[in-house]
Z-matrix of the N, CA and C atoms (Angstrom, degrees):
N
C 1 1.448
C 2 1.521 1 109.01
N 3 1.520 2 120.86 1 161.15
C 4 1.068 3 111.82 2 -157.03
C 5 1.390 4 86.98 3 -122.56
N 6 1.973 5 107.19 4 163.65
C 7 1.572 6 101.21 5 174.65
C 8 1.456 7 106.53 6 -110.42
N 9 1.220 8 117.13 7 7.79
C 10 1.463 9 123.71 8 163.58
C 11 1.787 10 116.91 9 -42.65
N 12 1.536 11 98.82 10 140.08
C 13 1.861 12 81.70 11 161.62
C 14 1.507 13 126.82 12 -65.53
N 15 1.591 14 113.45 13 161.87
C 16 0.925 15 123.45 14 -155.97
C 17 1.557 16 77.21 15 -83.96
N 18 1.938 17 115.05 16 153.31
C 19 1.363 18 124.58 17 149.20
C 20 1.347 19 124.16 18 -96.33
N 21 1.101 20 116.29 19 117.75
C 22 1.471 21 117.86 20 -166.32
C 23 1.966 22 116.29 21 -114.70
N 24 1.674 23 85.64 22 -41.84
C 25 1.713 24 94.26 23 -168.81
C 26 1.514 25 99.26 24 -121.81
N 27 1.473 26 124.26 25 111.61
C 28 1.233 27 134.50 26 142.40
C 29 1.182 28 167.70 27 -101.88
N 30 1.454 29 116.49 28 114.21
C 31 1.488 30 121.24 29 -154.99
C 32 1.577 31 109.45 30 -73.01
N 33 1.159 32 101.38 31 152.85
C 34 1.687 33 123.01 32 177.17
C 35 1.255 34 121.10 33 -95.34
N 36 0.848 35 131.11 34 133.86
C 37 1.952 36 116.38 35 149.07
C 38 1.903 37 101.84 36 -163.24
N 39 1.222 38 99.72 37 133.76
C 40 1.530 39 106.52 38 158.15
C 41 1.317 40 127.56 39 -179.39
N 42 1.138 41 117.92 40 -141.68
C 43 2.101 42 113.56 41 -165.71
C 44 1.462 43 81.15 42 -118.67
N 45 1.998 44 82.44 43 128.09
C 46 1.375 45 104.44 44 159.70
C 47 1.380 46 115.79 45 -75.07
N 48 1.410 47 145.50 46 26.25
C 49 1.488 48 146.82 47 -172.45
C 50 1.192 49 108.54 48 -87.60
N 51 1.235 50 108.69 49 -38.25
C 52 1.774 51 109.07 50 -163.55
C 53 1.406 52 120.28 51 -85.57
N 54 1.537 53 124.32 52 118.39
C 55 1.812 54 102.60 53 -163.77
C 56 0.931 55 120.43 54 -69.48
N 57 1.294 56 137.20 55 5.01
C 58 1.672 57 154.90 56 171.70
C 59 1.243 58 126.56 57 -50.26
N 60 1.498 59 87.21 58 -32.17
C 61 1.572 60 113.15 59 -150.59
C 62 1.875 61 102.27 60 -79.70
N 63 0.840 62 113.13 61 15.51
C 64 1.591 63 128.00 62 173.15
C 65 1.586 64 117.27 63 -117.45
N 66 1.341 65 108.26 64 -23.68
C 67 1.668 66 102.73 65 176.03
C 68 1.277 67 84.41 66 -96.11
N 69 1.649 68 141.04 67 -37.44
C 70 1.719 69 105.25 68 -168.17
C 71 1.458 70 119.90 69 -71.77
N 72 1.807 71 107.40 70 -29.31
C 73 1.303 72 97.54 71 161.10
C 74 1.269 73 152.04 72 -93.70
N 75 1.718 74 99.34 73 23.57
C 76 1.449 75 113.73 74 166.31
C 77 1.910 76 99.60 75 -104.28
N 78 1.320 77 119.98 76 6.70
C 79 1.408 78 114.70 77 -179.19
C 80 1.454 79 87.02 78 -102.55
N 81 1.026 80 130.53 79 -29.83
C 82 2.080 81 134.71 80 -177.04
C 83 1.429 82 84.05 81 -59.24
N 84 1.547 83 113.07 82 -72.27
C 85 1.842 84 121.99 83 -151.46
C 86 2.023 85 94.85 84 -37.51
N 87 1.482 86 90.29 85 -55.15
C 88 1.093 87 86.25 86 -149.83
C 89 2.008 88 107.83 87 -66.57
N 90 1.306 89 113.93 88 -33.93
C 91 1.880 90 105.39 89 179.66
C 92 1.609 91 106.17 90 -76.69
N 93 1.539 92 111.93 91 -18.56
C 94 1.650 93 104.21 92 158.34
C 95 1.834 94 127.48 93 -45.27
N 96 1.528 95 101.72 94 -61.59
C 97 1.441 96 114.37 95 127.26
C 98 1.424 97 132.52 96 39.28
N 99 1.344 98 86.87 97 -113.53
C 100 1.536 99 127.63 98 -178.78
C 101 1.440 100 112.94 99 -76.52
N 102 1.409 101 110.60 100 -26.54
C 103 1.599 102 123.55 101 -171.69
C 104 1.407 103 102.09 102 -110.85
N 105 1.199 104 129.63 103 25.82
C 106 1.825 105 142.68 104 176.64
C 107 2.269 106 79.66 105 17.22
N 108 1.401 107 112.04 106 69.91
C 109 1.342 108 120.49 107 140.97
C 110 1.366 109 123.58 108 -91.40
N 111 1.658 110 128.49 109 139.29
C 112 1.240 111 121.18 110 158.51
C 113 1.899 112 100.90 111 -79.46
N 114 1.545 113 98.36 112 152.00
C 115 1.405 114 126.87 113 162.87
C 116 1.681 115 127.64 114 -93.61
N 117 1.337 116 119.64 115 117.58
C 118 1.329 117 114.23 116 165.61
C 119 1.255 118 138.57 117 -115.55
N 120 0.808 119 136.38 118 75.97
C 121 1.731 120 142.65 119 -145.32
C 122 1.497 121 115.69 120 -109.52
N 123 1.575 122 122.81 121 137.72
C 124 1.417 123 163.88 122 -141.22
C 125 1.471 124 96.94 123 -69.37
N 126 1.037 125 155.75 124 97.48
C 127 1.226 126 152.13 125 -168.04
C 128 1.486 127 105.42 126 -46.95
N 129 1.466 128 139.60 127 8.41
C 130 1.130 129 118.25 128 173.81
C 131 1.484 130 99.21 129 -106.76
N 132 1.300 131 120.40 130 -3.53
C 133 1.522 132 116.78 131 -173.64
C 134 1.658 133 91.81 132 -111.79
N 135 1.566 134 150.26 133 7.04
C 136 1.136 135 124.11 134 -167.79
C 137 1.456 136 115.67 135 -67.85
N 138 1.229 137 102.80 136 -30.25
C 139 1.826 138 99.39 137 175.50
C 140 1.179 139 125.45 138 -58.84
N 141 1.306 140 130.93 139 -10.53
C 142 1.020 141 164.75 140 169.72
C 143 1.236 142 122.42 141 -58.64
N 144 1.740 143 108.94 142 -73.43
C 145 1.750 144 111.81 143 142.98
C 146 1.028 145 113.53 144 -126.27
N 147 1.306 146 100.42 145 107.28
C 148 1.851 147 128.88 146 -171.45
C 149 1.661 148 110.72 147 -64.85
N 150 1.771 149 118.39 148 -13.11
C 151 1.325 150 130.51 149 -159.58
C 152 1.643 151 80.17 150 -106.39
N 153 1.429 152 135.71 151 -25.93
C 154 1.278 153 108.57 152 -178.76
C 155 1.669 154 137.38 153 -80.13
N 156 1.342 155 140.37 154 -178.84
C 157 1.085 156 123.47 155 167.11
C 158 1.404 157 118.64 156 -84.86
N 159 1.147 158 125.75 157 -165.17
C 160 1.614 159 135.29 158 167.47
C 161 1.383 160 98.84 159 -95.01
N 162 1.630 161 96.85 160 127.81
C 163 1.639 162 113.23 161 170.76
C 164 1.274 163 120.92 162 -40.30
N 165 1.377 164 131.43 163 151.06
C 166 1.149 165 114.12 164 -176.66
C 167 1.770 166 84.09 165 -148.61
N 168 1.120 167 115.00 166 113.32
C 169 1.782 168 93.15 167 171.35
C 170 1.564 169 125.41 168 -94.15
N 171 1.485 170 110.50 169 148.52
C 172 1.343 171 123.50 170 -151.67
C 173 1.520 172 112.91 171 88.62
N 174 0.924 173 123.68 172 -15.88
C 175 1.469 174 116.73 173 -175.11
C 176 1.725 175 105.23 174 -116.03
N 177 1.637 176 102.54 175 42.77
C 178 1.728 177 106.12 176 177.75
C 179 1.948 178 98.32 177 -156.02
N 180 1.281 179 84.42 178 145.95
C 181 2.042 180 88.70 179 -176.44
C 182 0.998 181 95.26 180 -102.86
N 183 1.647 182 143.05 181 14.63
C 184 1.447 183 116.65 182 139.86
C 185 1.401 184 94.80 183 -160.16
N 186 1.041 185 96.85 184 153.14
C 187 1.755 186 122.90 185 167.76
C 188 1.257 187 123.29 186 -83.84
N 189 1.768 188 144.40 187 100.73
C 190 1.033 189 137.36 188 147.34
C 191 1.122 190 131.99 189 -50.06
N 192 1.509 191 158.33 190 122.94
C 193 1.457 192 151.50 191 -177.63
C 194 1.727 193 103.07 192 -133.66
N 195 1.231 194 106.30 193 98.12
C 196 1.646 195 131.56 194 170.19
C 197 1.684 196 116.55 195 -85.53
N 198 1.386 197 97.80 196 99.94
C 199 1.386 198 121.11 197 -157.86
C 200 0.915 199 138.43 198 155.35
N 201 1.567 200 133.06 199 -160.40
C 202 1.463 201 121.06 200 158.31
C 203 1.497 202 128.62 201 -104.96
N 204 1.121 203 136.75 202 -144.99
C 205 1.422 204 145.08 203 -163.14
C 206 1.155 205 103.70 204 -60.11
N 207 1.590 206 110.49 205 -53.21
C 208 1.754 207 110.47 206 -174.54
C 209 1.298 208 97.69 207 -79.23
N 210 1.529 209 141.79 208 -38.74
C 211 1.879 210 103.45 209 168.72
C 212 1.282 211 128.45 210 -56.67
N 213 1.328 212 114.40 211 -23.33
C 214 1.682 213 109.71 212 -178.25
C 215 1.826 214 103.25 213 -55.48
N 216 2.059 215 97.91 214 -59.25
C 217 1.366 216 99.30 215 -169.51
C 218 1.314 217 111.74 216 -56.13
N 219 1.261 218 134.21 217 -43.43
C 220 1.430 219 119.41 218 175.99
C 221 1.223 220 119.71 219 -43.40
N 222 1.712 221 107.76 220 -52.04
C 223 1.603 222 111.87 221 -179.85
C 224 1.245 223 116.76 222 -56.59
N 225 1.344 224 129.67 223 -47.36
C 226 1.372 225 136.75 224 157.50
C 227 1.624 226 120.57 225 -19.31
N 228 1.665 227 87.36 226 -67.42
C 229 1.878 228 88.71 227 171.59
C 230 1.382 229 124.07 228 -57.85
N 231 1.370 230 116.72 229 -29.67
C 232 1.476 231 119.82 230 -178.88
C 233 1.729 232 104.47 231 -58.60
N 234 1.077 233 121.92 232 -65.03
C 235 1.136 234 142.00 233 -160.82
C 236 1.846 235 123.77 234 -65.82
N 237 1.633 236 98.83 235 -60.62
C 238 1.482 237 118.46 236 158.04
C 239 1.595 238 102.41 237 -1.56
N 240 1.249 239 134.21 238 -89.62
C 241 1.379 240 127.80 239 -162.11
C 242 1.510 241 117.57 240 -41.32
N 243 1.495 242 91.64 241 -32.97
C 244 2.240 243 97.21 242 -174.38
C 245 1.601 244 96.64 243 -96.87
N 246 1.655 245 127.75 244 14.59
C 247 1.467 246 99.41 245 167.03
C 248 1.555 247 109.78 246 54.92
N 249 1.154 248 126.69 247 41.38
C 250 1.300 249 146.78 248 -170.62
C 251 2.008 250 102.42 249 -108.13
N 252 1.399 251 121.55 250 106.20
C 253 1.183 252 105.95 251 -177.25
C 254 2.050 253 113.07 252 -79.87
N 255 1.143 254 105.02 253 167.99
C 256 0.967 255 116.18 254 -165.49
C 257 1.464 256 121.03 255 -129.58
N 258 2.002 257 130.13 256 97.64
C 259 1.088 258 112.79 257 -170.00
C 260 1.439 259 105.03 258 -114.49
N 261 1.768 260 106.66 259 139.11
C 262 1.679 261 103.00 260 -144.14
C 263 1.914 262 86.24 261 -105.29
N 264 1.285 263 116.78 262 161.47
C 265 1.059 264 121.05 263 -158.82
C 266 1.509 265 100.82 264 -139.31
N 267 1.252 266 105.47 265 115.51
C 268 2.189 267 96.89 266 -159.06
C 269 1.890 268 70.01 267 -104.68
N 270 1.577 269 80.42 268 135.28
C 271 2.048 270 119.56 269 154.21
C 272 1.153 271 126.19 270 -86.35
N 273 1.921 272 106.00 271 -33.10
C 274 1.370 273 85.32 272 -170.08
C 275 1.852 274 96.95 273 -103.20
N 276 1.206 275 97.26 274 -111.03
C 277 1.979 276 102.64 275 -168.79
C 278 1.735 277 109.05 276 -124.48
N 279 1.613 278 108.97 277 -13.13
C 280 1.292 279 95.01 278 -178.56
C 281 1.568 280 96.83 279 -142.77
N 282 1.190 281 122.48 280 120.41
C 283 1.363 282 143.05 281 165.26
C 284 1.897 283 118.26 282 -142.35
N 285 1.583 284 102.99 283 135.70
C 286 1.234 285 95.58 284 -172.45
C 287 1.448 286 105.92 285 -126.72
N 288 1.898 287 105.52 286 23.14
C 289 1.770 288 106.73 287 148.72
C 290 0.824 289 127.68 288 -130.12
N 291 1.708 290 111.84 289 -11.20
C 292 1.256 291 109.90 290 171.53
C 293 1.230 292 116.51 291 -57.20
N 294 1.456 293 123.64 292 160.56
C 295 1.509 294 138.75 293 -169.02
C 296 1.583 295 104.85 294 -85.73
N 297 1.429 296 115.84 295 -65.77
C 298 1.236 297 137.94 296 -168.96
C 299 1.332 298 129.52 297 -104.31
N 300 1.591 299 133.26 298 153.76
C 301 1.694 300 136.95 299 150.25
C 302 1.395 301 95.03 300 -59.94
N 303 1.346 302 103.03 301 168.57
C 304 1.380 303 120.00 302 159.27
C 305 1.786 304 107.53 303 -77.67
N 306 0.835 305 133.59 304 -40.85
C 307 1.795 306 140.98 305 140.88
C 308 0.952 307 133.71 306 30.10
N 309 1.747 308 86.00 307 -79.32
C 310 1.388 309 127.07 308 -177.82
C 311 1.601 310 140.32 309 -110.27
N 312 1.837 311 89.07 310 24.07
C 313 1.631 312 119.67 311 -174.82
C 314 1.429 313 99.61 312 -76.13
N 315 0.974 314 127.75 313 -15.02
C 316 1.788 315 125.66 314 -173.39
C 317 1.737 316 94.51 315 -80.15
N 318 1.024 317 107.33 316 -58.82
C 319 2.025 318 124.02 317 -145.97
C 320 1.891 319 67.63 318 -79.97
N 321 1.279 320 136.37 319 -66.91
C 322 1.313 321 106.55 320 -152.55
C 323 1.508 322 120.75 321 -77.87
N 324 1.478 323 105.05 322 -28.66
C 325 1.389 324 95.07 323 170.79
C 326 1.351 325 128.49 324 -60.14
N 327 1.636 326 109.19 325 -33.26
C 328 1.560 327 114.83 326 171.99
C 329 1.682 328 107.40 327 -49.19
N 330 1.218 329 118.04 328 -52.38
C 331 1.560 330 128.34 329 -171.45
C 332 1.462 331 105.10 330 -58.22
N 333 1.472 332 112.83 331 -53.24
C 334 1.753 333 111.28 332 165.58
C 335 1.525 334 117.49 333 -28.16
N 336 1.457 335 106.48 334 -83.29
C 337 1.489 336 124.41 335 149.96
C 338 1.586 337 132.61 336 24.59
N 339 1.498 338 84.61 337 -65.09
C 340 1.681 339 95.35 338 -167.53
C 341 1.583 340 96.41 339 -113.66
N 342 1.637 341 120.85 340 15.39
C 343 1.287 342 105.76 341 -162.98
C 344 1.157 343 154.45 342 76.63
N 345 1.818 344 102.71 343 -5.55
C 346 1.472 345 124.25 344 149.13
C 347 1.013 346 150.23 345 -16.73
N 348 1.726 347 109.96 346 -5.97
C 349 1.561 348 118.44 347 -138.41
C 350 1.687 349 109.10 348 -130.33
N 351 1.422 350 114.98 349 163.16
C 352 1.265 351 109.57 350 -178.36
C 353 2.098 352 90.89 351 -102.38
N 354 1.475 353 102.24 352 173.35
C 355 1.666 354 89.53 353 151.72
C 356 1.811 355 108.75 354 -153.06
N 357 0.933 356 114.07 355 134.41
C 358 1.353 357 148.33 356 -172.08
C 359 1.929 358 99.39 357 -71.73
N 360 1.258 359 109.63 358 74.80
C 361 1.743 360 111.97 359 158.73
C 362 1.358 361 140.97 360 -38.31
N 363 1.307 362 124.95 361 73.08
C 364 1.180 363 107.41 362 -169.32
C 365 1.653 364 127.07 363 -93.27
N 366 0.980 365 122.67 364 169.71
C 367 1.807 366 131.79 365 177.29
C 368 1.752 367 81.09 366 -87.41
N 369 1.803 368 98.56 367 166.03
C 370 1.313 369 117.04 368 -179.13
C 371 1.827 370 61.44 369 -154.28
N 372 1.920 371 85.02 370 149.14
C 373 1.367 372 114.54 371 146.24
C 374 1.417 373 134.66 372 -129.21
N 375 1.370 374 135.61 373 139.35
C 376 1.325 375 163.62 374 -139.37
C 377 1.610 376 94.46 375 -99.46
N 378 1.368 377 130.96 376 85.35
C 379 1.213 378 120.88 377 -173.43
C 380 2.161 379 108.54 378 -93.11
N 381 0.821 380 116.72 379 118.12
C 382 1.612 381 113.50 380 157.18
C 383 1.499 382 136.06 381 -119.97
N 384 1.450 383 114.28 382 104.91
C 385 1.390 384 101.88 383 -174.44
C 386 1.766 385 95.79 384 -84.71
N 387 1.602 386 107.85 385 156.94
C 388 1.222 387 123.92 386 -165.18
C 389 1.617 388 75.57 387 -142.35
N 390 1.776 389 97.43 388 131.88
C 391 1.385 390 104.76 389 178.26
C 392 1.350 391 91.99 390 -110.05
N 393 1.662 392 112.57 391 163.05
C 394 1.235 393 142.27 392 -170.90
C 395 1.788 394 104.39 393 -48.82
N 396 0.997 395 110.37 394 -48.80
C 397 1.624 396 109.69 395 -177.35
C 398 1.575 397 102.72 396 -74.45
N 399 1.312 398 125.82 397 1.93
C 400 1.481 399 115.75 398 169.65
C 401 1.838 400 122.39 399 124.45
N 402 1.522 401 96.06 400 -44.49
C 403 0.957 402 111.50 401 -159.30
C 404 1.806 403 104.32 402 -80.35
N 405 1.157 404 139.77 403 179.16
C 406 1.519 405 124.30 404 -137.45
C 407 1.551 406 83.00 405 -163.02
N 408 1.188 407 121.84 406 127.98
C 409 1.630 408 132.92 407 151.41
C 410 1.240 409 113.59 408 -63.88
N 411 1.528 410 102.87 409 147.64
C 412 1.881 411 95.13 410 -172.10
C 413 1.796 412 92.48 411 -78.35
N 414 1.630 413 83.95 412 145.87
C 415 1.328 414 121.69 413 154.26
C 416 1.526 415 127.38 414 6.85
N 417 1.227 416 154.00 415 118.36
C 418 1.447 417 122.78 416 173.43
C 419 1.742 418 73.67 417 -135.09
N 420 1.909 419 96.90 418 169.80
C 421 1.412 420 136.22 419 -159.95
C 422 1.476 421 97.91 420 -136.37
N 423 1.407 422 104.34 421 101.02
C 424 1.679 423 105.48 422 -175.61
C 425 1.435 424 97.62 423 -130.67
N 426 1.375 425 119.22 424 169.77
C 427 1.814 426 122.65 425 -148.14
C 428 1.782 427 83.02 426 -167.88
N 429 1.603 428 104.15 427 113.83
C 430 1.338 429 111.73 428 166.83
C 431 1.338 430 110.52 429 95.68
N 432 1.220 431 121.75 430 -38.11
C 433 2.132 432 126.82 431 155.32
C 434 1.393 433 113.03 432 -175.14
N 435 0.832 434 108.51 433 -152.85
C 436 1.207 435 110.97 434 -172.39
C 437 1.777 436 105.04 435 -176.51
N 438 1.264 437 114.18 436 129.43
C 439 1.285 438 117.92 437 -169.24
C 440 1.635 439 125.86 438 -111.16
N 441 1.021 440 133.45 439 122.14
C 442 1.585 441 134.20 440 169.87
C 443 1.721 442 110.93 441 -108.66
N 444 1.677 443 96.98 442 123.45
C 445 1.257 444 85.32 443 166.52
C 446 1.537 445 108.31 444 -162.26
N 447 1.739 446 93.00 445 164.45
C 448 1.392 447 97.89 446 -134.98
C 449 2.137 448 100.59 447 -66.76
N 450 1.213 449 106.49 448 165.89
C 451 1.327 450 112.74 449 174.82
C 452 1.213 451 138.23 450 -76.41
N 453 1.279 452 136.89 451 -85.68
C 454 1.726 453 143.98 452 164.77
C 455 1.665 454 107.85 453 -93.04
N 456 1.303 455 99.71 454 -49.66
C 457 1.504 456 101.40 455 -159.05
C 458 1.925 457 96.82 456 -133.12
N 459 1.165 458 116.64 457 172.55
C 460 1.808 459 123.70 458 -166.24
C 461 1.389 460 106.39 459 -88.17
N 462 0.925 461 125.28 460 123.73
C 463 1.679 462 108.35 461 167.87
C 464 1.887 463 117.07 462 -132.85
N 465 1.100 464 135.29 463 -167.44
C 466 1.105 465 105.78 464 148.68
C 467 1.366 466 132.98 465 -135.26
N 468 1.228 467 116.81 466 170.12
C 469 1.344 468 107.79 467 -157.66
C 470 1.578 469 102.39 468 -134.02
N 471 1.291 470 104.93 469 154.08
C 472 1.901 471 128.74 470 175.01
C 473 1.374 472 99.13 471 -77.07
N 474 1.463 473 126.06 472 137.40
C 475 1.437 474 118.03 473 159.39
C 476 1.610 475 108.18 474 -125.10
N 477 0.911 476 123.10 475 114.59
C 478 1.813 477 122.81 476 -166.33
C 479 1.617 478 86.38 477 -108.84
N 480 2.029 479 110.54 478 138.31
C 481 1.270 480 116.80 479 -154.68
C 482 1.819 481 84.56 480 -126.49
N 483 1.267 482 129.36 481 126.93
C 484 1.135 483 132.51 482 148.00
C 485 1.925 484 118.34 483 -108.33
N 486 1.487 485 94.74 484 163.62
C 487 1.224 486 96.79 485 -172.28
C 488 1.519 487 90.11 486 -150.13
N 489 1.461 488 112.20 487 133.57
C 490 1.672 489 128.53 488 157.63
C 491 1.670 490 92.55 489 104.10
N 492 1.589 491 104.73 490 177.37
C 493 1.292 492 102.78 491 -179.88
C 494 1.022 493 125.31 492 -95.85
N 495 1.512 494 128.79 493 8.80
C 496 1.574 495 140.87 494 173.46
C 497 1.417 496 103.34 495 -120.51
N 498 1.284 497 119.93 496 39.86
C 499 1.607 498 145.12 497 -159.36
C 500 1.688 499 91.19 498 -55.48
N 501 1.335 500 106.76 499 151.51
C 502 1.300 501 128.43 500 168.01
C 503 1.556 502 105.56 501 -139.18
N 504 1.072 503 101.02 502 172.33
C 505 1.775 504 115.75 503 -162.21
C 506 1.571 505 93.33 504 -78.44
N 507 1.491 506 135.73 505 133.94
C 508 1.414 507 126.75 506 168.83
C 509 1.566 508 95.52 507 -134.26
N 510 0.891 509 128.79 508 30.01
C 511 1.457 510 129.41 509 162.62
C 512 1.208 511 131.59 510 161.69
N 513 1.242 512 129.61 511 156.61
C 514 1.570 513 124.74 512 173.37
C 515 1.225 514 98.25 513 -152.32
């Protein structure tokens, strides 16, 4: 037996592009099922599974992300604040965070399940650009980098680097 938490409620979200994307979530419906799991799914996929609820984040012990790299990271950002883990599920042929095929969503979710599993810790970073006249774009929550780049024309710019949550300035 495992001392992991139990998984009970799982959220959905991903790209409707891939034609796959209907047998993995009729292979979910069905070990949801069998595994008396609740379902929570992304309002762009509810038609999809019409038996699930509306996502709600924080209120699910794991995150599914059906897709590639950029659905995980999105899903990631959603979640990040509730410490909500996240197992990413690549559709197409090249992903280098996703966890899983669509394939092999049965054998791993079972392994999730019972606690089978390793999990991979990641840092998230707190991005804020603060424009020159003062005023500051909201906030973004990025996991793995975070990118600035420049606009029409070159200019240059200050980058002031904090770290921790009582952050102080450690570089520019």
């Amino acid at each position: 037996m495992s001392d992991r938490p139990a998984i009970r409620r799982i959220g959905i979200i991903g790209q409707r592009r891939y034609r796959n994307l209907g047998t993995a979530l009729d292979t979910l419906s069905r070990l949801a099922d069998q595994n008396d799991l609740e379902l929570f799914v992304d309002a762009g996929l509810a038609d999809l599974l019409p038996s699930a609820s509306q996502l709600r984040p924080g209120k699910t012990d794991l995150l599914l992300t059906f897709g590639g790299d950029g659905t995980l990271l999105s899903g990631a950002r959603m979640v990040a604040p509730h410490g909500t883990p996240v197992l990413g599920v690549n559709m197409g042929h090249l992903g280098f965070l996703t966890s899983i095929y669509a394939h092999e969503l049965k054998d791993a979710l079972t392994r999730v399940l019972t606690g089978d599993y390793w999990m991979d810790r990641r840092f998230t970073l707190e991005v804020e650009v603060q424009l020159q006249q003062g005023d500051a774009e909201p906030a973004y929550v990025a996991l793995n980098d975070a990118v600035l780049h420049k606009g029409g024309f070159a200019r240059v710019i200050r980058i002031a680097v904090m770290v921790g949550a009582d952050a102080e300035e450690v570089g520019t």
